[in-house]
C-alpha positions in Angstrom: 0.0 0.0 0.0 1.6 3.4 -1.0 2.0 5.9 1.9 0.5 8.4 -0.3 -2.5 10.5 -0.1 -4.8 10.1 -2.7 -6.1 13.6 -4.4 -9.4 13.8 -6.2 -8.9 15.0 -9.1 -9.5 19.6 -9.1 -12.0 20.3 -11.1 -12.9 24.0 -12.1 -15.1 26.4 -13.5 -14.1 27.7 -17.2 -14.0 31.0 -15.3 -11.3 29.2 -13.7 -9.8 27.2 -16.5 -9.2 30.6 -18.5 -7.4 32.7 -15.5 -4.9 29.2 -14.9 -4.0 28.6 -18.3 -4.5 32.3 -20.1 -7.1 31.0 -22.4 -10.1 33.3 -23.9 -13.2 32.5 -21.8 -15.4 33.2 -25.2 -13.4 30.1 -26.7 -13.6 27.5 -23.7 -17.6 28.5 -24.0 -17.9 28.2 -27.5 -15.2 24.8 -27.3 -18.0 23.4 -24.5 -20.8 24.0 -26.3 -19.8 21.6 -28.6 -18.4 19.1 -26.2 -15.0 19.3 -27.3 -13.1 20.4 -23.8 -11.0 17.4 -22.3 -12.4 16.8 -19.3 -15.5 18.2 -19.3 -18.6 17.6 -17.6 -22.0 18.8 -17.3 -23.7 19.5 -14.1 -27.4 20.4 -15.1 -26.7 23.6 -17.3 -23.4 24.2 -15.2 -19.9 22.9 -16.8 -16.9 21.8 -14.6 -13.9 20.8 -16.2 -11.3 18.0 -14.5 -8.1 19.9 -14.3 -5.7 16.7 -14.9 -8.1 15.4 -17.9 -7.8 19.2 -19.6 -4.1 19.0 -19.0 -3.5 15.3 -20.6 -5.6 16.3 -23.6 -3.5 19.6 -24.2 -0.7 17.5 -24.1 -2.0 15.3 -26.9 -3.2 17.8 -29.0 -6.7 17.2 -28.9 -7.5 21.4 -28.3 -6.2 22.2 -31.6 -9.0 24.4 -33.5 
């Protein structure tokens, strides 16, 4: 067993998302709108985004326009 801590995984608003990584709130909305943010999920009308997901898929290069 490993001595450390599991962390859920942070997840933010796209307010959030844009301040962190100095992206254009307009473009995380209009990305969202067509479900095509890494990590994102829906809560009712309200969208959260998992950090670490968002991250991975930046890396990969699925955020390309």
């Amino acid at each position: 067993m490993s001595d450390a801590i599991s962390q859920p995984d942070e997840v933010v608003t796209l307010s959030e998302l844009a301040e962190r990584r100095k992206l254009k709130l307009s473009w995380l909305y209009e990305r969202s709108r067509f479900g095509k943010l890494p990590g994102q999920r829906k809560y009712g009308r309200h969208v959260r985004v998992v950090l670490s997901e968002f991250d991975q898929g930046a890396k990969e290069g699925v955020l390309a326009a």
